[in-house]
C-alpha positions as CSV (number, residue, x, y, z in Angstrom):
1,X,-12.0,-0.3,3.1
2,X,-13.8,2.8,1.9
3,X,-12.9,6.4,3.3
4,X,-14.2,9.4,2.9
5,X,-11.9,12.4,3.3
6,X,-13.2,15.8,3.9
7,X,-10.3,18.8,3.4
8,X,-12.0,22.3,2.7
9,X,-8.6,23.0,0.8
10,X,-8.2,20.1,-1.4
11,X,-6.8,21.0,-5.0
12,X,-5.7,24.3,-3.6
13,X,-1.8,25.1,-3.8
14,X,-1.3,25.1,-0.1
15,X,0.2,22.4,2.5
16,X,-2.9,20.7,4.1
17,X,-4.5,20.8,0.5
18,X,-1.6,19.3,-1.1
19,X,-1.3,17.0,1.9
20,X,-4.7,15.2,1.6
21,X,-5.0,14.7,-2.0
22,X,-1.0,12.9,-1.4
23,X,-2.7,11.3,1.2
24,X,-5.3,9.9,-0.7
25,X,-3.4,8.9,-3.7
26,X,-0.8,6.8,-1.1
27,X,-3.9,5.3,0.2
28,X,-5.3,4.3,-3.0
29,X,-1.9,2.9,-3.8
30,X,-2.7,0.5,-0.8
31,X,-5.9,-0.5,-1.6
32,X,-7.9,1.5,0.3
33,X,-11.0,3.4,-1.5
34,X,-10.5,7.1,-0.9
35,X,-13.2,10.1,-2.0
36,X,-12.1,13.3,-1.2
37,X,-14.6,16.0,-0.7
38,X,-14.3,19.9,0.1
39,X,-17.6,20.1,2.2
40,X,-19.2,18.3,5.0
41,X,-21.7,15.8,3.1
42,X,-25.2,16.4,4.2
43,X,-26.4,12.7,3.1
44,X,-24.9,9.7,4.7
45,X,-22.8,8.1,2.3
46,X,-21.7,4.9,1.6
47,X,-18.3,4.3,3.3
48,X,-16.8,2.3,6.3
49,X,-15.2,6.1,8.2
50,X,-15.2,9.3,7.6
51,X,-11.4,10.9,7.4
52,X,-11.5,14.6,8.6
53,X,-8.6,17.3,8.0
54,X,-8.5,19.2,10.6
55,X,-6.0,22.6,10.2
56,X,-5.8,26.3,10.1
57,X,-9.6,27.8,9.8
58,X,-10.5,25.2,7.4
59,X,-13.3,24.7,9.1
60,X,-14.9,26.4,12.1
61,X,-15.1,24.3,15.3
62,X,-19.0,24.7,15.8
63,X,-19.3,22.8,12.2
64,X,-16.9,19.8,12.5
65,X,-18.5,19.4,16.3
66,X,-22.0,19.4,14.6
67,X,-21.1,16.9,11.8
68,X,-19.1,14.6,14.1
69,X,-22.7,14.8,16.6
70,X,-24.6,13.5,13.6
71,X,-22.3,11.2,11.2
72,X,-24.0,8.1,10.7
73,X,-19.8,6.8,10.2
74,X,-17.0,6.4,12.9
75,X,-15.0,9.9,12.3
76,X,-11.3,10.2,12.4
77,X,-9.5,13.7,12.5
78,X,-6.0,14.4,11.1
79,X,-4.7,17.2,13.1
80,X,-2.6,19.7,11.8
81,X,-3.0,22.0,14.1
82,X,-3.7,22.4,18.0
83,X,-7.2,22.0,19.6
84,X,-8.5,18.4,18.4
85,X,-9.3,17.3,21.4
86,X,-12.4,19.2,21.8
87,X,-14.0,16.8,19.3
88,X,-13.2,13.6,21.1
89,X,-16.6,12.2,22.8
90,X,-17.6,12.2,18.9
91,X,-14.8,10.8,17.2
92,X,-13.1,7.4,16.8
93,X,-9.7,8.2,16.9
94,X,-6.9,10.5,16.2
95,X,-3.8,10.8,13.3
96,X,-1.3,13.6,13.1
97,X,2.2,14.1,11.7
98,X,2.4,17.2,14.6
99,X,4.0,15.3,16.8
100,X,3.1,16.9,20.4
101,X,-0.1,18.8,19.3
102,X,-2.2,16.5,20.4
103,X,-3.1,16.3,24.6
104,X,-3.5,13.4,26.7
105,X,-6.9,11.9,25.1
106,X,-8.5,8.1,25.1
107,X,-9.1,8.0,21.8
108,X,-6.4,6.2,19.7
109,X,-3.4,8.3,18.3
110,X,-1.6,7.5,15.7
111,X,1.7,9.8,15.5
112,X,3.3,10.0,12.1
113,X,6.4,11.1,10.7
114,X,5.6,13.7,8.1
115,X,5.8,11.5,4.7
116,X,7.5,12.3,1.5
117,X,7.2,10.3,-2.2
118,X,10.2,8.3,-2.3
119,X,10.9,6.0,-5.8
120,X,11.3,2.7,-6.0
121,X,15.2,3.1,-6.7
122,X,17.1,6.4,-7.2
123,X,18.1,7.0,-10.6
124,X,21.6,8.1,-12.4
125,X,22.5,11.6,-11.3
126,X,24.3,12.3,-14.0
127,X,21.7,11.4,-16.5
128,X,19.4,13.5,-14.4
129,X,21.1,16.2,-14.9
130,X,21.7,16.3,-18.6
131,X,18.0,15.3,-18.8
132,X,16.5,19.2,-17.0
133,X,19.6,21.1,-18.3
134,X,22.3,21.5,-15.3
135,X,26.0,21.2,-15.0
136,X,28.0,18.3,-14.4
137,X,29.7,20.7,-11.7
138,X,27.5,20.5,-7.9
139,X,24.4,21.7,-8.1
140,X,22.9,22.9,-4.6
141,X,18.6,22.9,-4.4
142,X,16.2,23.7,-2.5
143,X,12.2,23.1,-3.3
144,X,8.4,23.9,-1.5
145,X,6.1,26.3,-2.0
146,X,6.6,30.0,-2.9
147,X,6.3,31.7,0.8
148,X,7.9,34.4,2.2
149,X,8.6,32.2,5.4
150,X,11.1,30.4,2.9
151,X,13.4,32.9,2.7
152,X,15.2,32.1,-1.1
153,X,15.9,35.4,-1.6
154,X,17.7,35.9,1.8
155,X,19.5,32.5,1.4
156,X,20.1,33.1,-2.4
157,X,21.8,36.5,-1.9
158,X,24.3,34.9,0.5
159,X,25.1,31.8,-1.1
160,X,25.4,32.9,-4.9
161,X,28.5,34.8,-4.5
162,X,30.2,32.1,-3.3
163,X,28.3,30.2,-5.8
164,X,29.6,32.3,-8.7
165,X,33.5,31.8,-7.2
166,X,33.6,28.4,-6.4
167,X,31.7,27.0,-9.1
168,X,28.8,25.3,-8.6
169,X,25.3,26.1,-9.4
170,X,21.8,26.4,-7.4
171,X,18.4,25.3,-8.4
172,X,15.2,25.5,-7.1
173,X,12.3,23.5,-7.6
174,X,9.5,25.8,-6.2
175,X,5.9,26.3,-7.1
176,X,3.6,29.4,-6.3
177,X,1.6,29.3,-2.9
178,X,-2.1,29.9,-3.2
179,X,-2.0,33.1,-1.4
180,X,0.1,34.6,-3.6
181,X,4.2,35.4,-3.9
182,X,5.0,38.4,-6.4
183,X,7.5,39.5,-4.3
184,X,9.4,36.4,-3.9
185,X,9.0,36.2,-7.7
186,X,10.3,39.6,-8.7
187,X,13.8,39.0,-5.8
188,X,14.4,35.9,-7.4
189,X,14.1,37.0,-10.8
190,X,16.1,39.8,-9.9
191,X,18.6,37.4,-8.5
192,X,19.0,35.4,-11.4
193,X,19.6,38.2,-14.0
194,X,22.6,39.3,-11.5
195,X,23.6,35.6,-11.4
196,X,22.5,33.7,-14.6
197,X,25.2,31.3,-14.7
198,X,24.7,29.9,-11.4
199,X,21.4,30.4,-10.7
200,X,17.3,29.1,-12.2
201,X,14.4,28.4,-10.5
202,X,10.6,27.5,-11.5
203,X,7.4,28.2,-10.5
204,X,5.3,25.7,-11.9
205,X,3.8,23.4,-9.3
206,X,5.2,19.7,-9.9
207,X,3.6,16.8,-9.6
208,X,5.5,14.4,-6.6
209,X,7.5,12.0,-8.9
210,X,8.8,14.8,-11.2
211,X,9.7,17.2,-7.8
212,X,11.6,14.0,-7.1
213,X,13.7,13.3,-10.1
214,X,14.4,17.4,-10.0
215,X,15.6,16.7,-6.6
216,X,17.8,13.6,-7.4
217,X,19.5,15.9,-9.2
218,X,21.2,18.0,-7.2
219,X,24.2,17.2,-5.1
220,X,22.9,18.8,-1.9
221,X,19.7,20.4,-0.4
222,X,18.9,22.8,2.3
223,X,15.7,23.2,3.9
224,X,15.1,26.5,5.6
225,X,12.0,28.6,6.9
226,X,11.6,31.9,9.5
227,X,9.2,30.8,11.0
228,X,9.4,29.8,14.9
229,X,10.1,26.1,16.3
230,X,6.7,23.9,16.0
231,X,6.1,20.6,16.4
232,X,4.5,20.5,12.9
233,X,6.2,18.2,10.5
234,X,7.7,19.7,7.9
235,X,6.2,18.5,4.1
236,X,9.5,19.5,2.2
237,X,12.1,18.3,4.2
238,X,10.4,15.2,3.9
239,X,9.9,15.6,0.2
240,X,13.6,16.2,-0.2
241,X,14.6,13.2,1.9
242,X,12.8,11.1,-0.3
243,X,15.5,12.0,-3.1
244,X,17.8,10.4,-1.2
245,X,20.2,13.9,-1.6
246,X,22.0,15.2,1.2
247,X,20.2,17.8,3.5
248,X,21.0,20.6,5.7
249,X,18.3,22.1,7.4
250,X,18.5,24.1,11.0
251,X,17.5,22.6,14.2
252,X,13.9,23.1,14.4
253,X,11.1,20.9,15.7
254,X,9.4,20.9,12.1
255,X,12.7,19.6,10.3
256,X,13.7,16.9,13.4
257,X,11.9,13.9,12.1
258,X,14.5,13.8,9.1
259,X,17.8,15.0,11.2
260,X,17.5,12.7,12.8
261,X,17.8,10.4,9.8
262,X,21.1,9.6,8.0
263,X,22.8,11.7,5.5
264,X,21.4,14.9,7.1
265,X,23.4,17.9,8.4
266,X,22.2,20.2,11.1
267,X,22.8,23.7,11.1
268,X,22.0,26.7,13.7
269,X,18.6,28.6,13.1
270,X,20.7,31.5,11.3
271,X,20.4,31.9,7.5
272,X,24.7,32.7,7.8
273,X,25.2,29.4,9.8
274,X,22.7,27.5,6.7
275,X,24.9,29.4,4.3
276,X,28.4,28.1,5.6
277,X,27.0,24.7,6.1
278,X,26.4,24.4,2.5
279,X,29.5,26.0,1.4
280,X,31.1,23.6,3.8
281,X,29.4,20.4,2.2
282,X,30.6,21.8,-0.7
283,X,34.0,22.1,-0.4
284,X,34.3,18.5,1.0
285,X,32.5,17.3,-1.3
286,X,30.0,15.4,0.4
287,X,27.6,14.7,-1.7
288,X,26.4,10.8,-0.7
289,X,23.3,9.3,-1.3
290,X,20.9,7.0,1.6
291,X,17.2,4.9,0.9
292,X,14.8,7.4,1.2
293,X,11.8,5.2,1.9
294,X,12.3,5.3,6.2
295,X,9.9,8.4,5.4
296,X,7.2,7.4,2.8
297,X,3.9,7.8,1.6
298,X,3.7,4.0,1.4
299,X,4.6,3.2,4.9
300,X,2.8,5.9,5.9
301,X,-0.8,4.8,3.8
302,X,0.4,1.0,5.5
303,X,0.6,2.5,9.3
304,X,-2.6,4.4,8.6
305,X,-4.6,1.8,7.0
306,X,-3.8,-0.6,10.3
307,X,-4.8,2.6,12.6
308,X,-7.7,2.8,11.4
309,X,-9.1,-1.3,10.5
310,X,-8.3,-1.5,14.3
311,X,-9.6,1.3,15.8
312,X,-13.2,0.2,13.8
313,X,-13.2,-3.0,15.1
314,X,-12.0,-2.6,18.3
């Protein structure tokens, strides 16, 4: 099968951009031919489908209507974000990981859990952690993008006091958001002159198997954002579950699809509550490990890859 996916964003340090180039690497990993494109193509083009990600202004409704009107292909959508419908007359069916955007519609849906790189087999933690630098004592993570929706300094000035007392360290694996995050930069920085024995982070963007191995690495991770309750799967929650660490994360539409996977621990929406949830994991010192592949890019690319080779011949 040959797809062509169209995602004004791709390459760009930002979910949906990140999202479809994942998205086309899992599918390649299947055996599926993916090109992925930032514009509408104005030539037909040799492919069986056309693969179109649909999210905030990426594109403006009048254009994706227009091209679906006119493909020469069977177009699919990938809605990340509410409104899809309007395009169905043109399209041949539907894929989201928002579970409940989506209306009532007779084109074919297929619902996803948000997927997240998972390894073949997890690797020694121990060794993991002498190989990026950390202490043999609990390390604590977090990851994702650079935001101020994240809220690491809020967390971070809550939980490293007790960090500093009780001994264990906190690391995050984050990378800068496309928009920009100098703020969030300076308060962390800030944060770990206060606290340089029990605190690092980064800000380089890492590529999905070394996010993981960082990941692997800590003993427990927390997954935390502002922002209201929406049924938009959340990408690092996902990524972190595919470490196969422990997680607490708060009780939020975005994060269910992994609470209500093993090993998870669910905390109220309240940065205090997330902070004396970790501090509680940390004290009892539950730390266990589960298979991270019931949310992966591979079944994922499988799932989507059987969508689609049915709704074309159908």
């Amino acid at each position: 099968m040959k797809v062509i996916q169209i995602a004004s964003t791709a390459g760009d340090a930002c979910g949906v951009g990140n999202f479809a180039l994942n998205l086309q690497n899992a599918l390649q990993a299947v055996g599926v031919e993916v090109r992925t494109v930032r514009e509408f193509p104005s030539k037909a083009a040799a492919a069986d489908c056309i693969l179109v990600q649909y999210g905030w202004n990426m594109f403006d409704d009048k254009t994706v209507a227009d091209f679906c009107a006119r493909s020469s292909l069977p177009v699919f959508m990938f809605a990340h974000h509410h409104g899809v419908e309007q395009f169905e007359p043109a399209v041949r069916g539907f894929l989201t990981v928002a579970r409940g955007i989506i209306s009532p519609t007779s084109a074919p849906v297929l619902d996803l859990k948000h997927p997240g790189w998972a390894p073949e087999a997890l690797s020694d933690r121990i060794l993991l952690k002498r190989r990026f630098g950390l202490p043999d004592s609990p390390v604590v993570g977090s990851s994702g993008f650079l935001m101020l929706s994240k809220e690491y300094p809020e967390v971070l000035r809550r939980l490293l006091p007790f960090a500093r007392e009780e001994g264990f360290f906190v690391e995050l694996a984050t990378s800068r958001w496309f928009k920009g995050s100098d703020e969030v930069l300076a308060e962390l920085a800030e944060l770990r002159d206060v606290f340089p024995e029990s605190f690092r982070f980064g800000d380089d963007y890492l590529d999905q198997a070394e996010l993981n191995l960082r990941l692997q690495a800590c003993d427990l991770l927390w997954c935390w954002t502002r922002t209201k309750s929406s049924p938009y799967g959340s990408g690092s929650i996902s990524d972190q579950y595919g470490s196969g660490s422990r997680i607490v994360a708060p009780d939020k539409l975005q994060f269910r699809h992994v609470l209500e996977l093993a090993n998870t621990v669910t905390c109220e929406a309240d940065i205090d509550d997330l902070v004396a949830s970790i501090v509680r994991q940390v004290r009892l010192g539950r730390f266990e490990r589960h298979d991270p592949h019931s949310v992966s890019w591979d079944e994922a690319a499988k799932a989507i890859e059987d969508f689609v080779a049915g709704a074309l011949t159908a």
